[in-house]
Backbone as a ProteinNet text record, in pm:
[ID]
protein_1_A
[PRIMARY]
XXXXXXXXXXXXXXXXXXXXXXXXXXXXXXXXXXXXXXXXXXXXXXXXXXXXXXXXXXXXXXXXXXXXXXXXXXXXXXXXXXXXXXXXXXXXXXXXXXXXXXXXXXXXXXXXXXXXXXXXXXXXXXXXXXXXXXXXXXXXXXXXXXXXXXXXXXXXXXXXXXXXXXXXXXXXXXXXXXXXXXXXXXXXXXXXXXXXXXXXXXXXXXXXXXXXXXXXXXXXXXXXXXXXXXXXXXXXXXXXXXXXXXXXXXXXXXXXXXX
[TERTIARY]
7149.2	7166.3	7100.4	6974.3	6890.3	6997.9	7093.8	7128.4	7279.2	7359.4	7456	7394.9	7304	7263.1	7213.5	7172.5	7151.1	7286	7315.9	7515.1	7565.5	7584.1	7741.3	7626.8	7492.7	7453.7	7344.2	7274.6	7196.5	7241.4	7321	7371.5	7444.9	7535.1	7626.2	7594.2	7483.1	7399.2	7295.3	7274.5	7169.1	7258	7381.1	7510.5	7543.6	7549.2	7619.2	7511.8	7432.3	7297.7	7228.2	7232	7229	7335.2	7441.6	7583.6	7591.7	7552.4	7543	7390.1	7296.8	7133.9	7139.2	7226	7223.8	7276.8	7419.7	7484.4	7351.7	7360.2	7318.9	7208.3	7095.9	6993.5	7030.6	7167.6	7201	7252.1	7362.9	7376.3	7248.1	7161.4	7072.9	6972.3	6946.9	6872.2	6932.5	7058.6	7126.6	7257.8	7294.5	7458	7516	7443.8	7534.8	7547.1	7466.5	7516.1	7630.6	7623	7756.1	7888.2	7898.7	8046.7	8111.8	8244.8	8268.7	8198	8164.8	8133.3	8246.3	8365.8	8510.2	8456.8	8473.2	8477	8642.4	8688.3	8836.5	8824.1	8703.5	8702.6	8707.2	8653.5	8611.4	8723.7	8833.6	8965.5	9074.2	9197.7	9274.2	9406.5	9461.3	9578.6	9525.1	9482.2	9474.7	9385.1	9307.6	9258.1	9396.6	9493	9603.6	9708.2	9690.7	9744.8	9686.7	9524.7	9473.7	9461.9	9374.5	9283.5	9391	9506.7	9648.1	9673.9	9693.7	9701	9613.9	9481	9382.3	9327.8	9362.3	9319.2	9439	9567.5	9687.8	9676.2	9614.5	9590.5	9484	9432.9	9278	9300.9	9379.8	9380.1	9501.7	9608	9692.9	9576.3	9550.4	9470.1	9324	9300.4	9213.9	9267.2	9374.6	9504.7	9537.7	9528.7	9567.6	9444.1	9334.5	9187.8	9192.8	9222.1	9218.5	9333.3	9440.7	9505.8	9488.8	9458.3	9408.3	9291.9	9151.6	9040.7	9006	9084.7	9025.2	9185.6	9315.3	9385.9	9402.7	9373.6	9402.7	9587.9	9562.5	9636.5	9793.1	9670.4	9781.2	9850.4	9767.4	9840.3	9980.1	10001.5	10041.9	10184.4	10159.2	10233.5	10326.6	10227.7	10288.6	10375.4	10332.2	10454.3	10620.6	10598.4	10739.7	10725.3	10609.7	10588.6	10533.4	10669.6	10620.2	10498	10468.3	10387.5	10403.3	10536.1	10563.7	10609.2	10693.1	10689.4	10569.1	10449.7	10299.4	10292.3	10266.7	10228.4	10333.7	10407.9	10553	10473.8	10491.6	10460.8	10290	10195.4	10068.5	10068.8	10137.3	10139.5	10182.5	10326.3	10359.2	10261.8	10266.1	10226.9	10107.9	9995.4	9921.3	9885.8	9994.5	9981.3	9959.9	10107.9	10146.7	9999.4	9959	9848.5	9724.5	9749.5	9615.1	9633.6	9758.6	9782	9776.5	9843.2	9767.8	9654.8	9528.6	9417.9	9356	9424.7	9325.2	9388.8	9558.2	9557.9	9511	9447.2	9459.5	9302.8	9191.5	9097.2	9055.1	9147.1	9088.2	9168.9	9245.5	9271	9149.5	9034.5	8949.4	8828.4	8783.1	8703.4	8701	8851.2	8853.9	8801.4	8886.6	8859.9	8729.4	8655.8	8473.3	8440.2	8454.7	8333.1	8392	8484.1	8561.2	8593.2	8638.4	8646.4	8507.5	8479.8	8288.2	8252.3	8327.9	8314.2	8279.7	8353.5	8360.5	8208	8211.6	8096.1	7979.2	7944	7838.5	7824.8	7866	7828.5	7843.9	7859.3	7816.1	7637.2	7642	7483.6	7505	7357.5	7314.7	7356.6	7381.9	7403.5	7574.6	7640.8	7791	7788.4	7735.6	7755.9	7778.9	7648	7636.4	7754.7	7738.2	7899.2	7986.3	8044.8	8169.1	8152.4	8024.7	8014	8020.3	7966.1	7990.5	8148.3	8243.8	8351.4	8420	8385.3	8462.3	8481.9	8349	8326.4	8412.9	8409.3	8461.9	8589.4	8674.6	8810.4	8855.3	8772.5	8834.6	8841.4	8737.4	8705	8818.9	8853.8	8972.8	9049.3	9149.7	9250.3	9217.2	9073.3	9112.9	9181.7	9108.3	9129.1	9266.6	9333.6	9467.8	9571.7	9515.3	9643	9586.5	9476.6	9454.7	9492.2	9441.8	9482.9	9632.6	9637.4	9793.5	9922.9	9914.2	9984.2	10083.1	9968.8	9959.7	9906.8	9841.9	9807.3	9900.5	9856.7	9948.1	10081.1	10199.5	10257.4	10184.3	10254.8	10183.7	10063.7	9998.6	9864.6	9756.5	9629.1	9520	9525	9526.8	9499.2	9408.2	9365.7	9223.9	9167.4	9336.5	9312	9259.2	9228.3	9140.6	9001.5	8969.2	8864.4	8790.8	8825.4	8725.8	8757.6	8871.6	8895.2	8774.5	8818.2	8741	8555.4	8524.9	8385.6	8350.3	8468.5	8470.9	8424.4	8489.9	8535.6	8372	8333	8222.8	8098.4	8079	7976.3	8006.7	8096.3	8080.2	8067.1	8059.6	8032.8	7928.4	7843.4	7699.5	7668.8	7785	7768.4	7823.1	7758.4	7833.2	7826.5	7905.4	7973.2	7937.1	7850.3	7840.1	7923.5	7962.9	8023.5	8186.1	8222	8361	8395.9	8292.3	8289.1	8230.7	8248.7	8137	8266.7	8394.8	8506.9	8640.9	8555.1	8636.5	8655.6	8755	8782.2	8689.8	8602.3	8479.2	8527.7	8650.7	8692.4	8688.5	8725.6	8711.6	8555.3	8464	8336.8	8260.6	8273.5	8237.4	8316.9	8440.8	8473.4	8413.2	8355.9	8332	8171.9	8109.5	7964.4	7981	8055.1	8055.1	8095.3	8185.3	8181.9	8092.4	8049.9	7905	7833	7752.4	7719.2	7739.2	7855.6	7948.6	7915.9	7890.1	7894.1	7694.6	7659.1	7527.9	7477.3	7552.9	7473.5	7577.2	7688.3	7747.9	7736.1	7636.5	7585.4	7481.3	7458.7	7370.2	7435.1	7598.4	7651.9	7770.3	7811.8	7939.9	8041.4	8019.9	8150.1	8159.2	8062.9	8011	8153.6	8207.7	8302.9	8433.9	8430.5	8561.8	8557.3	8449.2	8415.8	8430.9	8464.8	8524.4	8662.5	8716.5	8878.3	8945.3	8957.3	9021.8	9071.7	9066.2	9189.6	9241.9	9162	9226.5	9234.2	9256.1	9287.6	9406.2	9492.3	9674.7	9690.2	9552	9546.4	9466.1	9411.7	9309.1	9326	9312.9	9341.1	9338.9	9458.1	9469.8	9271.3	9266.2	9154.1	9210.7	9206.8	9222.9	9138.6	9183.8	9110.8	9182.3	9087	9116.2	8997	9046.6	8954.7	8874.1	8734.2	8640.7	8677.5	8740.5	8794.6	8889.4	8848.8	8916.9	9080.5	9200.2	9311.2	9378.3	9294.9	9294	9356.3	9313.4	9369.5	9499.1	9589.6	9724.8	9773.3	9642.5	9698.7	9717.9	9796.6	9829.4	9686.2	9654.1	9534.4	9541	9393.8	9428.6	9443.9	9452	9521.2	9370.6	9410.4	9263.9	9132.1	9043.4	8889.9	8880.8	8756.8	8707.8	8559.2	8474.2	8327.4	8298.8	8184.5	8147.3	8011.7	7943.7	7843.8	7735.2	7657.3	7556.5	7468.6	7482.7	7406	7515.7	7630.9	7716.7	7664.2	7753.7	7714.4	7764.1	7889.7	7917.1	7926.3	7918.3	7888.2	8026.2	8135.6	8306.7	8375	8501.1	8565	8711.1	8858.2	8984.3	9051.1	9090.5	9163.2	9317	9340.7	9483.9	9516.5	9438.2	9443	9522.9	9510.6	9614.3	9603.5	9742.9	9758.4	9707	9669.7	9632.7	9715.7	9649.3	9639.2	9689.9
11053.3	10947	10982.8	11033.3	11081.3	11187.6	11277.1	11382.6	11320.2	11203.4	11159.3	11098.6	11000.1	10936.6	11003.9	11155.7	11236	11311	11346.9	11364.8	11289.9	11198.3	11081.9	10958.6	10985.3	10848.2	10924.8	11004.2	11045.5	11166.2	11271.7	11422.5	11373.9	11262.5	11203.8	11186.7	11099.8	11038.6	11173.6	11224.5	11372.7	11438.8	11471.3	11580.1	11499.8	11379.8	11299.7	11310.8	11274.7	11278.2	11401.7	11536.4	11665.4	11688.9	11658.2	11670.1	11628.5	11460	11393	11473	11441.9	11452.7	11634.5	11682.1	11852.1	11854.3	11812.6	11837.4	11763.6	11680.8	11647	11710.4	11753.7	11862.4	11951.1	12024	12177.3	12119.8	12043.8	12008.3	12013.6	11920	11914.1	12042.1	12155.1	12267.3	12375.9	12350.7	12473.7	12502.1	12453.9	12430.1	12544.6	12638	12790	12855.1	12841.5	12854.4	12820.1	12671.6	12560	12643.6	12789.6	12856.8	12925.8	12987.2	13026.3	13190.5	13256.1	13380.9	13467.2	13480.8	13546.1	13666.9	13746.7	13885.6	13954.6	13881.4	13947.9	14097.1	14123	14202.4	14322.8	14301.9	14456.4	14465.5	14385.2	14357.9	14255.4	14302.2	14195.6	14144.8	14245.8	14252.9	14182	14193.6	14087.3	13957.8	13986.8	13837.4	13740.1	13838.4	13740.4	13659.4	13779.5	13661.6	13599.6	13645.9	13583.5	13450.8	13445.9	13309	13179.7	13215.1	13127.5	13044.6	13121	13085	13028.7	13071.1	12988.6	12836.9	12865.9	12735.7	12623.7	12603.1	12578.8	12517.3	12597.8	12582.5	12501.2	12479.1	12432.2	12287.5	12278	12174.5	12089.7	12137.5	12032.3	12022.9	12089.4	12129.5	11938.4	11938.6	11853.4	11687.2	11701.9	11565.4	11524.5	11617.1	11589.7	11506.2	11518.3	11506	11351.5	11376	11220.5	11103.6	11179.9	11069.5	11042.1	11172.1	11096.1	11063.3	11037.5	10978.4	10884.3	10891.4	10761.4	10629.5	10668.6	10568.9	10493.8	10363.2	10395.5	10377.6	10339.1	10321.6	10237.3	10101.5	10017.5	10000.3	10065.4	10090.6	10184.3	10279.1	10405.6	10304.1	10235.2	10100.6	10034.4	9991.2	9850	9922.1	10039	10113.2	10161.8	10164.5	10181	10339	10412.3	10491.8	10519.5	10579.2	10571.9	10657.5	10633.1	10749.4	10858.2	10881.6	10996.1	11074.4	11030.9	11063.5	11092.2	11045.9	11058.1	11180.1	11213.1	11279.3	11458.2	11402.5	11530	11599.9	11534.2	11571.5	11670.1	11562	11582.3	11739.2	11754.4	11903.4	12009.9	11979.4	12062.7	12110.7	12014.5	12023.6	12056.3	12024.6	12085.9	12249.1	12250.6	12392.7	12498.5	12429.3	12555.4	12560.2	12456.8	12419.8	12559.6	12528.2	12592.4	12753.4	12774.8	12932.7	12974.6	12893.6	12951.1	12955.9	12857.7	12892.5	13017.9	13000.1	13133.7	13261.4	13283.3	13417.6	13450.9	13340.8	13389.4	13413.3	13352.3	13373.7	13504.5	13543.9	13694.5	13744	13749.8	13826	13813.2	13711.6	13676.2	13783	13777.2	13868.2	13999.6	14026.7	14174.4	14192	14153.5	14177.8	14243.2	14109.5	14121.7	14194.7	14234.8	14327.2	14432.7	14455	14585.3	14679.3	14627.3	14685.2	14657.5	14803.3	14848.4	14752.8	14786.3	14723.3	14581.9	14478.3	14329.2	14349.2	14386.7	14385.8	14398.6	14487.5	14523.4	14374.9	14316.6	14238.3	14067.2	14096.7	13985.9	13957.6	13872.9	13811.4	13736.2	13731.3	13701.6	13566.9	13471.3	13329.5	13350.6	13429.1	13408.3	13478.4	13523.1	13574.1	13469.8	13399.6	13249	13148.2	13134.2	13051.8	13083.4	13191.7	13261.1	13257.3	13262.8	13265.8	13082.8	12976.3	12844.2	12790.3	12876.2	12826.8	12892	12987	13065.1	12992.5	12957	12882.3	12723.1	12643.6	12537.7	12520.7	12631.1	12665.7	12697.2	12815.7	12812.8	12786.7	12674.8	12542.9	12447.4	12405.9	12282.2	12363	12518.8	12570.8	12500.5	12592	12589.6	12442.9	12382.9	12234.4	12212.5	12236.6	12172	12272.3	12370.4	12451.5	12396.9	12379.5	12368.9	12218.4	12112.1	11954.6	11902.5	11972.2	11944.5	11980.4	12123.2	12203.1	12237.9	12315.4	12347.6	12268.3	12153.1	12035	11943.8	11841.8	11779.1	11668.4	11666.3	11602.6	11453	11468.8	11374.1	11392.6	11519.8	11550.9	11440.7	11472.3	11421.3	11316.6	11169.3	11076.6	11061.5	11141.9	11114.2	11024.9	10943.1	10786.3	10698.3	10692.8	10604.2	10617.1	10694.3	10748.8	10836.5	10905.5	11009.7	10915.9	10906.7	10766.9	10675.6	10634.1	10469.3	10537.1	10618.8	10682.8	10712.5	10797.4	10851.9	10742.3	10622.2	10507	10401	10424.2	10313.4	10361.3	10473.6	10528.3	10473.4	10431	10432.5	10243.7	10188.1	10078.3	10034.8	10123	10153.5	10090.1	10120.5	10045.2	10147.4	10286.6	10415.1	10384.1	10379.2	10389.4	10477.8	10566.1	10687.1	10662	10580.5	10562.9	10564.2	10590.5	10621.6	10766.8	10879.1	11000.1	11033.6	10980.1	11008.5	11067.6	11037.6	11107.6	11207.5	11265.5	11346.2	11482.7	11537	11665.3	11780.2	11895.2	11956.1	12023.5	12087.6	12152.9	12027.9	11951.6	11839.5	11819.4	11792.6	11727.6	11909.9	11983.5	12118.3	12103.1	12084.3	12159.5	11993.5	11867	11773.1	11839.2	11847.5	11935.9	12031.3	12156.3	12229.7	12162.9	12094.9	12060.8	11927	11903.4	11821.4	11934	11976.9	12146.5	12198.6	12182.1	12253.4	12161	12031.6	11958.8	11945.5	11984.4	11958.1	12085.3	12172.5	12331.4	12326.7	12267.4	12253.6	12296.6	12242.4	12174.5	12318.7	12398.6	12510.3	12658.4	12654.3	12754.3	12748.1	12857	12842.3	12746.9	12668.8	12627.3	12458.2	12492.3	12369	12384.7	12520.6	12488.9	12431.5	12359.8	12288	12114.9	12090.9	12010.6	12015	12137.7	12192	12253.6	12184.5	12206.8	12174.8	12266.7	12293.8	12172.8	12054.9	11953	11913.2	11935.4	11980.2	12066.6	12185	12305	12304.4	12195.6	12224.1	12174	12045.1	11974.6	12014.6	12126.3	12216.2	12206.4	12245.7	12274.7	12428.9	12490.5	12616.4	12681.1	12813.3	12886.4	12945.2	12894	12982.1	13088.6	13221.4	13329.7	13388.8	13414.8	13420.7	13539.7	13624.2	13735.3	13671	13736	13716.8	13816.3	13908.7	13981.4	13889.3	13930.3	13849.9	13934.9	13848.8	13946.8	13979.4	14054.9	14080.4	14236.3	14324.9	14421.1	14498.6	14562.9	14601.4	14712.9	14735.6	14844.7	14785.2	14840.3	14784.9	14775.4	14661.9	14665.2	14768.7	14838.9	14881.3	14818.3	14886.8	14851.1	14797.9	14738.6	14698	14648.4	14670.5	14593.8	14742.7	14746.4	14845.8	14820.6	14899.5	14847.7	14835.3	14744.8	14707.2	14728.7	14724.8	14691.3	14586.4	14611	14571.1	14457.9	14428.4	14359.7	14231.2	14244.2	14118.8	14059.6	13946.2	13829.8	13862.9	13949.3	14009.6	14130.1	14235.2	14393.5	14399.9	14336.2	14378.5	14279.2	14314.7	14204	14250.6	14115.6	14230	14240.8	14371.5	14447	14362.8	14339.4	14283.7	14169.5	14054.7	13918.9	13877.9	13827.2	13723.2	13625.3	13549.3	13409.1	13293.4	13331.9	13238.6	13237	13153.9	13233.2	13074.9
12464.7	12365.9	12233.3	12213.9	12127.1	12102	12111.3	12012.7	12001.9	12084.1	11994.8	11906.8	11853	11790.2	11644.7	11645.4	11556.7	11499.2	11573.5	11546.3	11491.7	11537.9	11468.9	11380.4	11363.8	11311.6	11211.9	11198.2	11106.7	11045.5	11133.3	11052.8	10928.9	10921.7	10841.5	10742.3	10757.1	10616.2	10575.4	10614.8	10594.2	10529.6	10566.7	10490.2	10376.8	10330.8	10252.7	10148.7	10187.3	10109.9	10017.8	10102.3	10001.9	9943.3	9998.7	9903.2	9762	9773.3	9651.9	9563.1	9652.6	9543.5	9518.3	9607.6	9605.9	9450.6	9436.2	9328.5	9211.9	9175.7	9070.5	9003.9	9153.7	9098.9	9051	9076.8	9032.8	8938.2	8863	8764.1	8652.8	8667.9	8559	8589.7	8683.9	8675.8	8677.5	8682.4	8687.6	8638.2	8519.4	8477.6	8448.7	8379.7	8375.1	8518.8	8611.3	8739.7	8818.4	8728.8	8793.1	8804.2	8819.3	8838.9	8993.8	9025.6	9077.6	9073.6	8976.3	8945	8991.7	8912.8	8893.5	8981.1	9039.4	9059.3	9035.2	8963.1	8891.7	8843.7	8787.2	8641.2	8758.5	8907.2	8983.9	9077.4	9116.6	9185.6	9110.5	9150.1	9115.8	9169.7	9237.4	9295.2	9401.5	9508.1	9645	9577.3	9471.1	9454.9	9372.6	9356.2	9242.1	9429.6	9534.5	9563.9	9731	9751.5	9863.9	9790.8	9663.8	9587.6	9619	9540.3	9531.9	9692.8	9791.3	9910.1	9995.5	9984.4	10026	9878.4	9804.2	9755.7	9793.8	9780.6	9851.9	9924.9	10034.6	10164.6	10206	10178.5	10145.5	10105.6	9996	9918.1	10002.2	10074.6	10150.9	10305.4	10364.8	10432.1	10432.1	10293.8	10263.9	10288.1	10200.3	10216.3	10293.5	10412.7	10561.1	10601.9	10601	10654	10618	10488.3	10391.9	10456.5	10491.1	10559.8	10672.7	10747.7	10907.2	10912.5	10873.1	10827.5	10792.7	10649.2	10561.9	10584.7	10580.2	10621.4	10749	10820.5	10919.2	11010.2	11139.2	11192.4	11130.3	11104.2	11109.5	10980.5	10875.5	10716.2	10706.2	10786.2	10813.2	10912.5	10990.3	11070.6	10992.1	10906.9	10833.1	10717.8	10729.7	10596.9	10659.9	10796	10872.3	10948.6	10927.4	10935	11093.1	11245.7	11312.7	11380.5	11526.1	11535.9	11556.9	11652.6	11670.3	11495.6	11419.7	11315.1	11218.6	11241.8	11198.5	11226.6	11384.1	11417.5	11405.9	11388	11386	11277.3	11142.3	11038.6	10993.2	11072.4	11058.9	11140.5	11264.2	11336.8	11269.1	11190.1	11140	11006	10927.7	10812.4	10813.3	10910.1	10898.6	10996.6	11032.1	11097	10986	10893.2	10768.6	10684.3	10625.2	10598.1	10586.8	10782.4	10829	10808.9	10859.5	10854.6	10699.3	10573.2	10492.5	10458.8	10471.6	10477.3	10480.5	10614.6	10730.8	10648.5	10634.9	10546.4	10470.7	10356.9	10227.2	10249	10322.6	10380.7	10412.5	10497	10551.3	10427.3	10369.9	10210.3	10118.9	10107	10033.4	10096.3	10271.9	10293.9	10310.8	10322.2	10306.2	10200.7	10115.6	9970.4	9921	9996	9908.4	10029.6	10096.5	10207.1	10229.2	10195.3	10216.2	10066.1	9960.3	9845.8	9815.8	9769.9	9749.8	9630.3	9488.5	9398	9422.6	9499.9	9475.5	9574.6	9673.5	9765.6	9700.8	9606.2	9565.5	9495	9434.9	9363.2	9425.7	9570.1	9691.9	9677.6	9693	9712.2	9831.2	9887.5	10063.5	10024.4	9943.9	9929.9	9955	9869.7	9901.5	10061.7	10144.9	10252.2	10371.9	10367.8	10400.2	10405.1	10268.5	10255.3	10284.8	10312.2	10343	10526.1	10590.8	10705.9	10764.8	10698	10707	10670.9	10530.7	10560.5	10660	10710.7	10839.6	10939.1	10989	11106.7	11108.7	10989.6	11009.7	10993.1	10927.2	10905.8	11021	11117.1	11272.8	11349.9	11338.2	11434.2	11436.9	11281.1	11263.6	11329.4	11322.2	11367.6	11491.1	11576.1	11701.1	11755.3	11682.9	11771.4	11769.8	11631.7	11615.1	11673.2	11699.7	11787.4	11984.1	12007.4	12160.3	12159.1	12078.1	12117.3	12068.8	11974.7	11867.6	11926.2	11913.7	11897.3	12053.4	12107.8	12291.4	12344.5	12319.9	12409	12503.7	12552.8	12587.3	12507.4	12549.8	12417.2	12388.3	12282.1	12165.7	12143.6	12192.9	12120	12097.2	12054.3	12089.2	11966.5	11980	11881	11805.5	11716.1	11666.7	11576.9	11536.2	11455.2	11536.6	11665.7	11746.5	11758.5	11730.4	11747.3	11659.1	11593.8	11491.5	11363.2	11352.8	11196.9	11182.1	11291	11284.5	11309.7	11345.8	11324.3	11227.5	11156.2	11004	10911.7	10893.1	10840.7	10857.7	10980	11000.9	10903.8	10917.8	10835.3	10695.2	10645	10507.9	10489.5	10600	10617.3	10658.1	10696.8	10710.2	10857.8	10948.2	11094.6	11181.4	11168.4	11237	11420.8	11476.6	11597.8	11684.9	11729	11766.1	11925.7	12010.7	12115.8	12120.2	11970.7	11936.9	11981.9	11949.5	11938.4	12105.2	12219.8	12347.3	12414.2	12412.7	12461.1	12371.6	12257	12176.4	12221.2	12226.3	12292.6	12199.9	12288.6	12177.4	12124.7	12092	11973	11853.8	11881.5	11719	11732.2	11797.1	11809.7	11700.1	11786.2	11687.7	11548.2	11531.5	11388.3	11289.2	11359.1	11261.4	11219.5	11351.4	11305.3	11191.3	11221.3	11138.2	10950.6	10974.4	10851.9	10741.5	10868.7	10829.3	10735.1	10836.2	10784.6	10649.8	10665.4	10511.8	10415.3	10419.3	10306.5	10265.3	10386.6	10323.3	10255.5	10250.7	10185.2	10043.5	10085.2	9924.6	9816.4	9770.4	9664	9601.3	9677.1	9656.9	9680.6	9651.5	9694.1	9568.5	9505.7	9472.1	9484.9	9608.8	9615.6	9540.7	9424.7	9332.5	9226.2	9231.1	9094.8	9185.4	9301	9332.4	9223.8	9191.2	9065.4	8930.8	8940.4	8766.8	8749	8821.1	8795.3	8605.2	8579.2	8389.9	8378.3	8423.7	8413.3	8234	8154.6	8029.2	7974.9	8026.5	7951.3	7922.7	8002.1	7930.1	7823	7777.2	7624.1	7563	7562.2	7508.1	7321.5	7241.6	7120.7	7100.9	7031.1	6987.2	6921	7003.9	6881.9	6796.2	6672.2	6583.6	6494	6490.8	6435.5	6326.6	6268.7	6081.2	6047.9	6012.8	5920.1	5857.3	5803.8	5765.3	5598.6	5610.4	5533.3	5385.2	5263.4	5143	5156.9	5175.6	5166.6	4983	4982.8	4848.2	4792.8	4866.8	4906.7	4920	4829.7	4860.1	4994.7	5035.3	5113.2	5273.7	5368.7	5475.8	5560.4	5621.4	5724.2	5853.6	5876.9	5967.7	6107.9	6230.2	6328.3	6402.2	6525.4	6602	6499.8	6574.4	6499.6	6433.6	6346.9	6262.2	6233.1	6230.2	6212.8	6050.9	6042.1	5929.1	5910	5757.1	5758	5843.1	5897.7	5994.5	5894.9	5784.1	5674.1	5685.8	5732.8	5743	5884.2	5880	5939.7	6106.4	6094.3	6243.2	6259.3	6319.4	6288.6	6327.4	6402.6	6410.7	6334.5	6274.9	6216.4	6297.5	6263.4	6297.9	6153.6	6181.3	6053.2	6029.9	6139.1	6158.6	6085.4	6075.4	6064.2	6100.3	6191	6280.5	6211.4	6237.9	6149.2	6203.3	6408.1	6447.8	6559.3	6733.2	6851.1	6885.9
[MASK]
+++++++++++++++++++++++++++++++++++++++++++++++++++++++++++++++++++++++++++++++++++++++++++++++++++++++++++++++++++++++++++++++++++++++++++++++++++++++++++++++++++++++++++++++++++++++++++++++++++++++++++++++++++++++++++++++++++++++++++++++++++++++++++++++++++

């Protein structure tokens, strides 16, 4: 009783809790940190198309979680939406889901532990993280291919039970006797991602918070010579160095009209 009770009634609020107070500390102590740290510049071809597939993946992967979690039963009901049709969808969709994950995944660790370049410039913190999203990425598989998938039909209901657990916590009346008959592939991959949310906040995986969402309304940079066009003769090509007594030691010869 003492370690369901630490499981389903205190890990929750403990993960929720460094998640939230995690972020905000690194925010205000650490904002130039606040990045993914690109390793583009040392690979690019498998990062142009593992990154694409695991974020994808990841991100329907997430939607899924959100609807079987946070919606419940009878909303999903009252929309006409049956169960077997729930569930058709939720198998499939999240199968595809999962398998891209997992490819673009092992495209992501080859990548960094195998090409020397990206490796070298791994730190014991991205090692970590990469070993915590491992674990909880193959945990969700396992479950949803052994209870889902190859289980018995109609697969394991987990809107009865892990929902409404999910759901109580945020009502501040967590259930831990919801979770006493969950099959342990789901009981492991909810741990693990408990887990995941409480180291969050102290790992890279802080720039899923800094998505460009206006860079498509960005405003043009415009660049303009520093140079008087006064001059009859043709500019030369590329940058050209200048006096070191000016204000920038490169200027461009070209002058662009603007980018």
């Amino acid at each position: 009783m003492k370690m369901d009770f630490f499981l389903w009634v205190a890990l929750p609020y403990i993960s929720f809790a460094l998640l939230i107070g995690g972020m905000i500390w690194r925010w205000k102590t650490d904002q130039y940190g606040w990045t993914s740290r690109s390793s583009q510049i040392y690979e690019s071809k498998l990062l142009r198309l593992s990154s694409p597939l695991f974020h994808l993946g990841i991100i329907f992967v997430g939607l899924g979680h959100v609807m079987g979690l946070v919606f419940p039963k009878a909303m999903t009901n009252a929309l006409g939406i049956s169960e077997h049709s729930y569930h058709l969808v939720a198998t499939i969709g999240g199968s595809v889901a999962a398998l891209m994950t997992v490819l673009g995944l092992i495209g992501l660790l080859y990548r960094r532990f195998v090409i020397k370049s990206v490796r070298l410039s791994t730190s014991r913190n991205d090692v970590f993280m990469y070993i915590m999203l491992l674990i909880a990425i193959c945990l969700g598989t396992t479950a949803t291919l052994v209870n889902q998938v190859f289980g018995e039909a109609g697969g394991y209901d987990y809107r009865e039970t892990i929902g409404p657990w999910f759901r109580s916590i945020f009502y501040f009346q967590p259930d831990p006797a919801l979770m006493a008959n969950v099959p342990l592939t789901f009981k492991l991959h909810v741990i693990a991602g408990l887990l995941l949310f409480a180291v969050w906040p102290f790992t890279r995986l802080v720039h899923v918070l800094s998505a460009p969402i206006g860079y498509p309304t960005r405003p043009y940079v415009v660049y303009r010579s520093r140079e008087a066009a006064t001059g009859a003769a043709k500019p030369a090509r590329g940058w050209k160095k200048v006096d070191h007594s000016s204000d920038d030691y490169y200027t461009g010869g070209a002058r662009p009209s603007g980018a």
